[in-house]
C-alpha positions as a Markdown table, in Angstrom:
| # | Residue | x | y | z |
|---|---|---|---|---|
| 1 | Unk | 0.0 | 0.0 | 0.0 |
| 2 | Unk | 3.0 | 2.3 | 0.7 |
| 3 | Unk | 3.8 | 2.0 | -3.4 |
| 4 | Unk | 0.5 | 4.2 | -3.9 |
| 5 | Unk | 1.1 | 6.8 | -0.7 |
| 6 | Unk | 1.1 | 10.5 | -2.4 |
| 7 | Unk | 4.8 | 11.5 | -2.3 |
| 8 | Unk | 3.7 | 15.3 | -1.4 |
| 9 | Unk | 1.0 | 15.6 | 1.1 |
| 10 | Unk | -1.2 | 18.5 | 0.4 |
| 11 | Unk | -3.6 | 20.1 | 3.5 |
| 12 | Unk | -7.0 | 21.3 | 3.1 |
| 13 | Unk | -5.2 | 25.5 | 2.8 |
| 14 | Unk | -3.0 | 24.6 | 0.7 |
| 15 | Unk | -5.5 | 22.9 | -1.9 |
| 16 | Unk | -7.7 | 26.0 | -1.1 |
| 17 | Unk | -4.8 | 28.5 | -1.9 |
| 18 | Unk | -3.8 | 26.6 | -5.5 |
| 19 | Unk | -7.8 | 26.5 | -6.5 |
| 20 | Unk | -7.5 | 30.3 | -6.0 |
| 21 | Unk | -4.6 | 30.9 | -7.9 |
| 22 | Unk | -5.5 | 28.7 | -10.7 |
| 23 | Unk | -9.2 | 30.9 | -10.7 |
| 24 | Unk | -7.0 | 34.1 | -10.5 |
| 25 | Unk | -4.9 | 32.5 | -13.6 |
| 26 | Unk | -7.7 | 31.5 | -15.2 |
| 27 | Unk | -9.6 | 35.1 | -14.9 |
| 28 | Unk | -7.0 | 37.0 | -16.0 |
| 29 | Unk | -6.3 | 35.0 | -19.4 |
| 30 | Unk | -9.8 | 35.1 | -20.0 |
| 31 | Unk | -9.7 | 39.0 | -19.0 |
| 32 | Unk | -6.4 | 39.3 | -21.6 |
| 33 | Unk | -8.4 | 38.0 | -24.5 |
| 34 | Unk | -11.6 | 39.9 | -24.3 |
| 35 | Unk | -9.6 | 43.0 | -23.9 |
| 36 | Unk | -7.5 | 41.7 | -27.1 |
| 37 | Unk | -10.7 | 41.2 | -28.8 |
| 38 | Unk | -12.3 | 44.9 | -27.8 |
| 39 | Unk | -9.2 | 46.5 | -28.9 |
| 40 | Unk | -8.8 | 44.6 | -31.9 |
| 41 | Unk | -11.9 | 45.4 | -33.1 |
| 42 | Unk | -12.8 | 44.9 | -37.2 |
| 43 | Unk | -13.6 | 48.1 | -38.6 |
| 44 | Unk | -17.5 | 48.8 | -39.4 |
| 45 | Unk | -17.7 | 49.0 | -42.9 |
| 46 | Unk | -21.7 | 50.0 | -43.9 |
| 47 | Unk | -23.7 | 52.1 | -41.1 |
| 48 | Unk | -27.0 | 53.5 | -41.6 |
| 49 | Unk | -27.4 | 56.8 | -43.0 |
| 50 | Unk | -28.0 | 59.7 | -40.5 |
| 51 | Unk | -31.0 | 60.5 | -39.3 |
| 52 | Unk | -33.1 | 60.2 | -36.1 |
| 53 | Unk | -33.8 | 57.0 | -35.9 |
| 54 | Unk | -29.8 | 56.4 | -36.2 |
| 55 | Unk | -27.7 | 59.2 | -35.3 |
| 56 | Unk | -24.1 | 59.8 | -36.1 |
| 57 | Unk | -22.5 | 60.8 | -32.9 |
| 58 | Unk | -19.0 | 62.2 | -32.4 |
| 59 | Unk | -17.2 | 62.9 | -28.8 |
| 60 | Unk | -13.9 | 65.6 | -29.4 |
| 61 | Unk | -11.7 | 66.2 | -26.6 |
| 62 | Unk | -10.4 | 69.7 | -26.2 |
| 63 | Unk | -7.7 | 70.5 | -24.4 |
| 64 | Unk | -6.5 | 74.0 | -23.0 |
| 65 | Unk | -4.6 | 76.5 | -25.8 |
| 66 | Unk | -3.6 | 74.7 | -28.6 |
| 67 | Unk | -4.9 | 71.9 | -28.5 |
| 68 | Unk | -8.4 | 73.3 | -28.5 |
| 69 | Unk | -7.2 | 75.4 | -31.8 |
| 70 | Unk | -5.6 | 73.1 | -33.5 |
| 71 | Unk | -8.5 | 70.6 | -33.2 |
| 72 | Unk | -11.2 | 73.3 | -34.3 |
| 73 | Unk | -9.1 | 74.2 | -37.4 |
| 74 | Unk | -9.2 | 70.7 | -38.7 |
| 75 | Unk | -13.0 | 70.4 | -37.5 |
| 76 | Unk | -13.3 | 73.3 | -39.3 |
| 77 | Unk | -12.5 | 72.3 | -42.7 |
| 78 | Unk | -15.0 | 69.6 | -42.9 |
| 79 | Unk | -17.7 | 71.9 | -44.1 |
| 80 | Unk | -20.2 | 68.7 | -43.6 |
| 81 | Unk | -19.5 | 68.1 | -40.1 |
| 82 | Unk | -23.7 | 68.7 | -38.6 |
| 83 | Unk | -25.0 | 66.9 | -41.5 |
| 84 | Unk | -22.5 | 63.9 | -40.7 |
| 85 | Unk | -22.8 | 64.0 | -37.2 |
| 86 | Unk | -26.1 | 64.7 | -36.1 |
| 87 | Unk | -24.8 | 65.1 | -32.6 |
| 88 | Unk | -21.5 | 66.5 | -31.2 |
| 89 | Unk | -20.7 | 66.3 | -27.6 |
| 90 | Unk | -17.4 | 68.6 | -26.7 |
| 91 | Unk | -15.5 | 67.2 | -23.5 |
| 92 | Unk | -13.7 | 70.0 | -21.4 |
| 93 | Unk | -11.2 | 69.9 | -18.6 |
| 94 | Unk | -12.9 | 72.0 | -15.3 |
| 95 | Unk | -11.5 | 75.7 | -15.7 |
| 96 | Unk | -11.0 | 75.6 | -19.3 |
| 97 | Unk | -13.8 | 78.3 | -19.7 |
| 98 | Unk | -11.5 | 79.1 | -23.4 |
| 99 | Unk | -12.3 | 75.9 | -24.8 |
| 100 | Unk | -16.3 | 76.1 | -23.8 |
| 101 | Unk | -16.5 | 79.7 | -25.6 |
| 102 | Unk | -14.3 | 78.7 | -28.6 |
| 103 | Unk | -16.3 | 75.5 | -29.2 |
| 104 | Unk | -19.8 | 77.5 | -29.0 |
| 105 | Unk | -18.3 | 79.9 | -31.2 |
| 106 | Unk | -17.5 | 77.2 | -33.7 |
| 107 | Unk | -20.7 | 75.7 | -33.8 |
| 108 | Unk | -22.4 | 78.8 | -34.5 |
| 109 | Unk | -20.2 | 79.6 | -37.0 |
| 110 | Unk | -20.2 | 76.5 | -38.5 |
| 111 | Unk | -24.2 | 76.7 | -38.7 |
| 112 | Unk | -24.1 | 80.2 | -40.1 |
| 113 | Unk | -21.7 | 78.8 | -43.2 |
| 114 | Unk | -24.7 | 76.1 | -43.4 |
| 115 | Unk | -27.3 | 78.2 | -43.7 |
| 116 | Unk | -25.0 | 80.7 | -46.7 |
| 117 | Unk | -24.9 | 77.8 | -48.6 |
| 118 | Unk | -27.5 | 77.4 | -51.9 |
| 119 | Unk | -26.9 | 74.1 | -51.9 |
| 120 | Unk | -27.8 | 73.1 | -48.0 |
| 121 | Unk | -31.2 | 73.3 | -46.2 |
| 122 | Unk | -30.7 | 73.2 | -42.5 |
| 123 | Unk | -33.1 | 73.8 | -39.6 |
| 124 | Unk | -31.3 | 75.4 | -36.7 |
| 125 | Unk | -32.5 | 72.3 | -34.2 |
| 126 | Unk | -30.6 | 69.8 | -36.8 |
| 127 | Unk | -27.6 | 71.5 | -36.8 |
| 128 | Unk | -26.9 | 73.1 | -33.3 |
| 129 | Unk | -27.5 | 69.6 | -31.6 |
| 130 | Unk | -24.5 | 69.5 | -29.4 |
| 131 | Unk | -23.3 | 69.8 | -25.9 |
| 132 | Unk | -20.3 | 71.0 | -24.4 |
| 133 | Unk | -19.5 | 69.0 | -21.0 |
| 134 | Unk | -16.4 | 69.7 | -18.0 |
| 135 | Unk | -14.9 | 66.6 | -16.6 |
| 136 | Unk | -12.4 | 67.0 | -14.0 |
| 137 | Unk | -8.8 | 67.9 | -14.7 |
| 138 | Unk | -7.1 | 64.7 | -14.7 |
| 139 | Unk | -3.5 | 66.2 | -13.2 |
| 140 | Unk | -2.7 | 70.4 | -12.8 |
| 141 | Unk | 0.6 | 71.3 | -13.6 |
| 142 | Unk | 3.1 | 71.0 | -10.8 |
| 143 | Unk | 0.2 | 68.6 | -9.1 |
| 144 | Unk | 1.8 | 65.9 | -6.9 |
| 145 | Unk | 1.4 | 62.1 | -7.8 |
| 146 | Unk | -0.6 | 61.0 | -5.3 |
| 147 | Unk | -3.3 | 63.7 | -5.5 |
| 148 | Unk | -3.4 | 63.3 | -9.4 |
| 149 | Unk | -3.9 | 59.7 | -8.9 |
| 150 | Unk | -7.2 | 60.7 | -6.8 |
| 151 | Unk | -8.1 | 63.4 | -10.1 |
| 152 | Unk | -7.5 | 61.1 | -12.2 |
| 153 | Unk | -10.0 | 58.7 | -10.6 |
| 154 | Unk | -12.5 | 61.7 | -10.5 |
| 155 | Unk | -11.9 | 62.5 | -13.9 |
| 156 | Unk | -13.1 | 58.9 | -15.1 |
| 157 | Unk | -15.9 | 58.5 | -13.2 |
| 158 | Unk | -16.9 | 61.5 | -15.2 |
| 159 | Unk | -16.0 | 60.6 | -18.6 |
| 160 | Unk | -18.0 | 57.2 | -18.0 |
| 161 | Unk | -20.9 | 59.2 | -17.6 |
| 162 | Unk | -20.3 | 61.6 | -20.5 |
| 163 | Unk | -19.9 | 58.2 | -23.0 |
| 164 | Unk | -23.0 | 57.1 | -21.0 |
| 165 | Unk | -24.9 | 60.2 | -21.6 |
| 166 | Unk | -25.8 | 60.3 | -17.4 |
| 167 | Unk | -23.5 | 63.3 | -17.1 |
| 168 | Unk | -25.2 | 66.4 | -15.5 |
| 169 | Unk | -24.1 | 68.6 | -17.9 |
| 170 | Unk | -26.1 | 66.9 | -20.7 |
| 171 | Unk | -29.4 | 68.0 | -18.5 |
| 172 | Unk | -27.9 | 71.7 | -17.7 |
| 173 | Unk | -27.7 | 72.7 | -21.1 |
| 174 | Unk | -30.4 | 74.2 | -23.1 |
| 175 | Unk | -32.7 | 71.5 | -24.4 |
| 176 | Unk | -31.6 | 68.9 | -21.7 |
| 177 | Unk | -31.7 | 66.4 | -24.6 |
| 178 | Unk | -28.6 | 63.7 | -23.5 |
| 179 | Unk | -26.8 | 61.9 | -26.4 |
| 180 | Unk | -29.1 | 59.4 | -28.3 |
| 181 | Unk | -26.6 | 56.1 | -27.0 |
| 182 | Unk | -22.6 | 55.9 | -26.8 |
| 183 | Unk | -20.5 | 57.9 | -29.1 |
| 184 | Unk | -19.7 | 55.9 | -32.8 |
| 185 | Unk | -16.2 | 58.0 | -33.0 |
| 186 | Unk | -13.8 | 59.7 | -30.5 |
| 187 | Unk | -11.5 | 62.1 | -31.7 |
| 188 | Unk | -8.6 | 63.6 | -30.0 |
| 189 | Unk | -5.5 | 65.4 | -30.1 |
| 190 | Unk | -3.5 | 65.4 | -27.2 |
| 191 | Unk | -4.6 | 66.7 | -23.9 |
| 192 | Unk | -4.5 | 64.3 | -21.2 |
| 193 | Unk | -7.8 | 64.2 | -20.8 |
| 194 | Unk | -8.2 | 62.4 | -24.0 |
| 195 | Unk | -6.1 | 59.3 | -22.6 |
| 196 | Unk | -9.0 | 59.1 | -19.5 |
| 197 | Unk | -12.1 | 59.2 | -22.2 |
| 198 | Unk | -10.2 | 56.3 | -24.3 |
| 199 | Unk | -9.8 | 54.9 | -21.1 |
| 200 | Unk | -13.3 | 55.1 | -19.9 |
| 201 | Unk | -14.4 | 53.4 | -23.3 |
| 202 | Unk | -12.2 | 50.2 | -22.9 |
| 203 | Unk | -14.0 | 49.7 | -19.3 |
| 204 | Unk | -17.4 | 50.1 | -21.4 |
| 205 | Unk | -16.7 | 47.9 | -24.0 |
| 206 | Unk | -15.0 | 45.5 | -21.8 |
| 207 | Unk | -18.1 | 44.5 | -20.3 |
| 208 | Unk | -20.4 | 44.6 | -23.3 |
| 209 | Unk | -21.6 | 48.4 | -22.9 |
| 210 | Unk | -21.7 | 50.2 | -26.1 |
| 211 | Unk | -24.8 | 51.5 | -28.6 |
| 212 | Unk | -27.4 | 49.6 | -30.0 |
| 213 | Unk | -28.1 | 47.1 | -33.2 |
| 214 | Unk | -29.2 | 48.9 | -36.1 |
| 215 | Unk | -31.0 | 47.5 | -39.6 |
| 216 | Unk | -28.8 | 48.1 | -42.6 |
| 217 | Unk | -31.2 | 48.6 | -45.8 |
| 218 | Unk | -30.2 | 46.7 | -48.9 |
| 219 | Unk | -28.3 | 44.3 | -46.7 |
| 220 | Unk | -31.2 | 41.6 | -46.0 |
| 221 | Unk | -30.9 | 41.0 | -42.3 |
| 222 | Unk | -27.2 | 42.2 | -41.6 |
| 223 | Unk | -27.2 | 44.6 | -38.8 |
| 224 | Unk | -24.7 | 47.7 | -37.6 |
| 225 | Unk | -23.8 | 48.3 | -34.3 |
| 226 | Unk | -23.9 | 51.8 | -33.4 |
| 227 | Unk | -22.2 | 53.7 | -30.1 |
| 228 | Unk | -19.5 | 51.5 | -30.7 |
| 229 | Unk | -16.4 | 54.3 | -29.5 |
| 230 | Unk | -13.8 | 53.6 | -31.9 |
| 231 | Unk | -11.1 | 56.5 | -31.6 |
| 232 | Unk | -8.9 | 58.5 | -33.9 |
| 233 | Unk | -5.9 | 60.3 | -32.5 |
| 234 | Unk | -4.3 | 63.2 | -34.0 |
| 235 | Unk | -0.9 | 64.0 | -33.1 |
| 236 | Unk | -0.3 | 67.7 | -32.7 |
| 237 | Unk | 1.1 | 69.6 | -35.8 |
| 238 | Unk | 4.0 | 70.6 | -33.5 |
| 239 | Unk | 5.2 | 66.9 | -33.0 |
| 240 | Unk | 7.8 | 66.8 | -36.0 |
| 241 | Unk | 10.0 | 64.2 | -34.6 |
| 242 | Unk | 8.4 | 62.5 | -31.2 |
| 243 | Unk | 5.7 | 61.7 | -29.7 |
| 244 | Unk | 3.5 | 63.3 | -27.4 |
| 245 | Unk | 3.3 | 62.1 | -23.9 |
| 246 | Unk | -0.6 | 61.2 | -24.7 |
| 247 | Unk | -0.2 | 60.1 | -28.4 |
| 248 | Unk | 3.4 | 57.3 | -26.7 |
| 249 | Unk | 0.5 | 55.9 | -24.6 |
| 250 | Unk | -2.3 | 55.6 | -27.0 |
| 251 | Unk | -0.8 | 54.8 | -30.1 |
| 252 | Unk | -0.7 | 51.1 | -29.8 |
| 253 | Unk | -4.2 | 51.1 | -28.7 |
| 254 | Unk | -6.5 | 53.5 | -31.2 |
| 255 | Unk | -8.3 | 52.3 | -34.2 |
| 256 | Unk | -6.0 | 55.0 | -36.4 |
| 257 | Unk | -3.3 | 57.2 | -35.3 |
| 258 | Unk | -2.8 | 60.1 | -37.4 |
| 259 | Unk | 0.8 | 62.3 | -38.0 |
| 260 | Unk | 1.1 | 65.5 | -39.8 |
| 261 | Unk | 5.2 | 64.9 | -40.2 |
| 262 | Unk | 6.4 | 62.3 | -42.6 |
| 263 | Unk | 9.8 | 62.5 | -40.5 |
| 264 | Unk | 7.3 | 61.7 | -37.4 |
| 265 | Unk | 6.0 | 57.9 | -39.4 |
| 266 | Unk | 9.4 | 57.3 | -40.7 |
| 267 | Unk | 10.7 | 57.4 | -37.1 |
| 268 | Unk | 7.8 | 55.4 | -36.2 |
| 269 | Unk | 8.5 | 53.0 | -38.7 |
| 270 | Unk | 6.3 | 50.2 | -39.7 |
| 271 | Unk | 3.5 | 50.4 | -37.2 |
| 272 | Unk | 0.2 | 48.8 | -37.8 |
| 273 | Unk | -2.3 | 52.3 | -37.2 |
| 274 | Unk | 0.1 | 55.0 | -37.7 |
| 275 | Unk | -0.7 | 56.7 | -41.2 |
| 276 | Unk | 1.3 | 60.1 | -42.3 |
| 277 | Unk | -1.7 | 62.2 | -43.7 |
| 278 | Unk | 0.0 | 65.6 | -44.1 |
| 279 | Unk | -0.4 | 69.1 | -42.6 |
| 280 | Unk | -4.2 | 69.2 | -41.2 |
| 281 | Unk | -4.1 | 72.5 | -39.9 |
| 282 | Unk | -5.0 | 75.3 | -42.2 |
């Protein structure tokens, strides 16, 4: 009987402590490859047309200065922005009261060059359906570590409610109409506030939160998920050579990357999303 005696005798913790750690092992592959899978997402290649049944919705990040500028100039030259988008949400850092005036001023410029156009009928509720929101300011300059940690933390919880639409801004705002479901395309440019949004979308989409099914017609029964947060970073026009701190942390993550340099993509070499498409800013 001694031939079949277990050579290592295991007690009743110790089984309990390797039946965790294999559960712990086990959760976090599984955890690896769904977060794989949400961020190697297939591009959506038919959507349904605008309208308001299915709205187009875009989320822009604006950071403080320049980056609010720089981002507005390139918005600016897509003359069909309200027509594509038939809702805009604009997220602010708290006490950028420059970006929240320069982003109003836009829209309403942008709707006046609608209505100038022969070519364009546009009713003013159509166009002018946006929303400019203020998260928390993820870190101040000269802020220590440990209280940035704890803005930072703030500064998420808020941006899940923006890309919820449960923020209280949405209410606040003439109208009090919130986003129609989760944002089809973020778009940002550098500001740090853009890394917490992308941030807040992974969490969303980790668990199986995003925008509704939608019909495609002509396609039989195929269907197009909406709200589905795929995001397109811009690196600044001033980045010639390197990376921004932001654009170093998100670039292996967003669906396209996007540098205004060609020295910029030839010193990133061969990457899978980064794509040199010239000077954006007018």
């Amino acid at each position: 009987m001694a031939l079949f005696t277990p050579l290592i005798m295991v007690s009743p913790i110790q089984q309990l402590l390797l039946s965790t750690c294999a559960g712990i092992l086990v959760l976090l592959s599984l955890s690896f490859f769904r977060l794989v899978l949400v961020l190697r997402r297939k591009p959506i290649t038919q959507r349904p047309p605008p309208s308001l049944r299915n709205p187009t919705y875009l989320l822009v990040v604006l950071g403080s200065g320049g980056h609010t500028a720089e981002m507005l100039n390139i918005l600016r030259q897509y003359h069909r922005l309200q027509l594509d988008f038939t809702k805009r949400t604009y997220v602010v850092s708290s006490g950028d009261d420059f970006s929240v005036s320069k982003a109003r001023e836009f829209e309403a410029e942008m709707l006046s060059d609608l209505r100038k156009s022969l070519s364009l009928s546009v009713s003013e509720e159509a166009a002018s359906n946006y929303n400019v929101v203020t998260v928390h300011r993820a870190r101040r300059v000269h802020q220590s570590l440990f209280t940035a940690s704890i803005s930072s933390l703030q500064c998420l919880r808020d941006c899940l409610g923006v890309l919820r639409g449960t923020h209280g801004d949405f209410q606040s705002q003439p109208g009090g109409k919130a986003p129609p479901s989760y944002p089809d395309l973020i778009l940002t440019n550098g500001p740090g506030t853009g890394v917490i949004v992308f941030l807040a979308s992974v969490i969303l989409l980790f668990f199986g939160i995003s925008g509704p099914s939608a019909p495609l017609p002509g396609f039989g029964g195929q269907v197009s998920r909406s709200g589905q947060m795929r995001t397109i970073f811009i690196e600044s026009w001033a980045r010639v050579k390197t990376l921004s701190l932001s654009g170093g942390l998100l670039r292996p993550f967003v669906h396209r990357f996007l540098v205004q340099w060609p020295q910029l993509a030839e010193q990133q070499g061969i990457v899978r999303n980064v794509e040199y498409v010239g000077g954006l800013v007018a």
